[in-house]
C-alpha positions in Angstrom: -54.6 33.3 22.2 -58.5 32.9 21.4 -57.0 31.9 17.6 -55.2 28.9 19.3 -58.4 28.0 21.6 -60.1 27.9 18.2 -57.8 25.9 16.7 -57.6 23.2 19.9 -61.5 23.2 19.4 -61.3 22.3 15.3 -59.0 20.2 16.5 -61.1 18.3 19.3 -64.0 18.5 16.7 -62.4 16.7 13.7 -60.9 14.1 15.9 -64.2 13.3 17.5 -65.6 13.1 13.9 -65.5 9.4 12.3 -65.4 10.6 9.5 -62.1 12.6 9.7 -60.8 9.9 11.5 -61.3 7.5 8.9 -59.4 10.0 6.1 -57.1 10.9 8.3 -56.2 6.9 9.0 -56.6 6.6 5.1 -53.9 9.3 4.7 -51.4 7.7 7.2 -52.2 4.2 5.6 -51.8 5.6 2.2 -48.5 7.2 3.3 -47.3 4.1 5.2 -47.6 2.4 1.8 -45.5 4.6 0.0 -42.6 4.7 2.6 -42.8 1.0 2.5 -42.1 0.7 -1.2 -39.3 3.2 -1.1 -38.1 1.0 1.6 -38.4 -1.8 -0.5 -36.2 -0.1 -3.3 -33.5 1.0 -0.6 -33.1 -2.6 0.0 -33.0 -3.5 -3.2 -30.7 -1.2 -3.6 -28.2 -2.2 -0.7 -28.6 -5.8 -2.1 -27.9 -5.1 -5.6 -24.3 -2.1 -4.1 -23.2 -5.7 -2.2 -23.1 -7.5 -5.4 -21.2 -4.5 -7.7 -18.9 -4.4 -4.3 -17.9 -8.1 -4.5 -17.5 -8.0 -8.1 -15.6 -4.4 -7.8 -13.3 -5.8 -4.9 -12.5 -9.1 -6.9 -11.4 -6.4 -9.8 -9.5 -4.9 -7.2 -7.7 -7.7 -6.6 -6.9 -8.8 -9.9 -5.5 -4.9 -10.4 -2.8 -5.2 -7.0 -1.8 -8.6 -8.7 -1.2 -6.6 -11.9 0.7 -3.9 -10.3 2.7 -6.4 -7.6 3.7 -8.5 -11.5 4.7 -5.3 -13.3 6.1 -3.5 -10.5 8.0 -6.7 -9.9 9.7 -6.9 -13.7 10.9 -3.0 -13.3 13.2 -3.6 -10.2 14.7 -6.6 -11.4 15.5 -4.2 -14.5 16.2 -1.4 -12.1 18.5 -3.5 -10.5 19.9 -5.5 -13.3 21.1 -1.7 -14.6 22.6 -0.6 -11.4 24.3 -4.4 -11.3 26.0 -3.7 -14.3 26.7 -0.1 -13.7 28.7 -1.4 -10.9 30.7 -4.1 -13.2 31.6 -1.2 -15.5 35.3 -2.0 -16.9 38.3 0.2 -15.4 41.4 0.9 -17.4 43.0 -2.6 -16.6 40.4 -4.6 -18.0 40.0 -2.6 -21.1 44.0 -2.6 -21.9 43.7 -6.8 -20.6 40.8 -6.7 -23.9 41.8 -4.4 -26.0 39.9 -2.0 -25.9 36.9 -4.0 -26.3 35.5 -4.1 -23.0 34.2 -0.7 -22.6 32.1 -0.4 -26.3 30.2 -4.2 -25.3 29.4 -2.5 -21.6 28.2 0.6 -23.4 26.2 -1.9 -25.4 25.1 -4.1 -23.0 23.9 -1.1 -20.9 21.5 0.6 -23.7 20.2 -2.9 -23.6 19.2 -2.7 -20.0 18.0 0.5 -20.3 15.4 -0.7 -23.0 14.6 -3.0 -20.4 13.7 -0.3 -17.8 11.5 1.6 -20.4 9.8 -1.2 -21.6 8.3 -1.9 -18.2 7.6 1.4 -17.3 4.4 1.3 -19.4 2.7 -1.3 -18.1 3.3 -0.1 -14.5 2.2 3.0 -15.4 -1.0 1.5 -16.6 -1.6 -1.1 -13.6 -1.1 1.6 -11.3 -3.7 3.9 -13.3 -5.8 0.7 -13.3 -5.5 0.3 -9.6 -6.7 3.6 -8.9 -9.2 3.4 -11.0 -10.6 0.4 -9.4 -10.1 2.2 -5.8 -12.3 5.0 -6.7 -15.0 3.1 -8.4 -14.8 0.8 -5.2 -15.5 3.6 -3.1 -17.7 5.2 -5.1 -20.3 2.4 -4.7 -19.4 2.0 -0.8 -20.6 5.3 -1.0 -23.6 4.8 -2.7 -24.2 2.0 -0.1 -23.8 4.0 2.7 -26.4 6.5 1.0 -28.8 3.7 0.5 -28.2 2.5 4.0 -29.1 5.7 5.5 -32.3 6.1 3.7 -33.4 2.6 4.3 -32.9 3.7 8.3 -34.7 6.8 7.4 -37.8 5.2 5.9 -38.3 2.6 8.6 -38.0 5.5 11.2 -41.0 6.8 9.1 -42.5 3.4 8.5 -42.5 2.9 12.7 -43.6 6.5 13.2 -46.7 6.1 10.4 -47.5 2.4 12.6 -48.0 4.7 15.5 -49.8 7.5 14.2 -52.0 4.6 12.7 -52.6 3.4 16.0 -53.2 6.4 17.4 -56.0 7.1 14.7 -57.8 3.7 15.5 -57.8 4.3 19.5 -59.5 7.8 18.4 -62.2 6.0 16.0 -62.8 3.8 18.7 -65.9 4.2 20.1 -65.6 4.7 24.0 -66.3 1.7 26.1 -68.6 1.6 28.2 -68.2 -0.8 31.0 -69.5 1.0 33.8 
């Protein structure tokens, strides 16, 4: 306990010190400044995520139009296959040709198949390309959100220096004496 009386007492005697008054308002000022420029980069930083996130989200779009057009070509060829697995010629209408019918529907059915495995690629690769702008999209609403945070942080620290500032100049003050 006498440590801590001690303590209040260095305490009292700094504060009623100009001098340490002064440094210690230098300190806060000094530290004010620095929490200001770091604010100043968060900012920044926030301003420059917004601009990535509208260019990112206008990639974004341009990638769902890619996957809507290629996912689009592979169920018309999905469904052109299962058309003509449907229109696949019974024993009357192969004896009616000849014989003739079935090998042009065997033909005519590797042909659609092609079809279906040529536009599995690019779907492939417009989904891959989706996802790919998905995740960089989050990734800077992420880094946003991280920005965003800190800005809040710093002008917490910014408001809490102001006071402590203020609270060093009522200290300096000398007392008024209007008695």
């Amino acid at each position: 306990m006498p440590e801590d009386l001690a303590a209040d007492q260095d305490q009292e005697g700094r504060a009623a010190d100009p001098g340490h008054a002064t440094d210690a308002a230098e300190a806060v000022r000094a530290r004010l400044a620095a929490r200001q420029d770091e604010a100043a980069d968060a900012y920044a930083a926030i301003t420059a995520a917004d601009a990535a996130l509208r260019l990112l989200a206008q990639r974004r779009v341009a990638a769902e139009q890619l996957l809507r057009h290629a996912a689009a070509r592979h169920h018309a060829a999905s469904r052109a296959v299962a058309a003509h697995a449907r229109a696949r010629p019974g024993l009357l209408a192969q004896l009616r040709s000849r014989l003739r019918a079935r090998p042009a529907w065997r033909a005519r059915d590797a042909e659609l198949a092609a079809a279906v495995a040529e536009t599995q690629p690019p779907l492939a690769d417009a989904k891959r390309g989706l996802s790919a702008a998905r995740d960089a999209f989050a990734a800077q609403v992420k880094e946003r959100a991280e920005a965003a945070a800190a800005l809040r942080r710093l002008t917490a620290e910014c408001a809490a220096a102001r006071e402590e500032l203020l609270a060093c100049r009522k200290h300096a003050a000398p007392p008024s004496d209007t008695g």
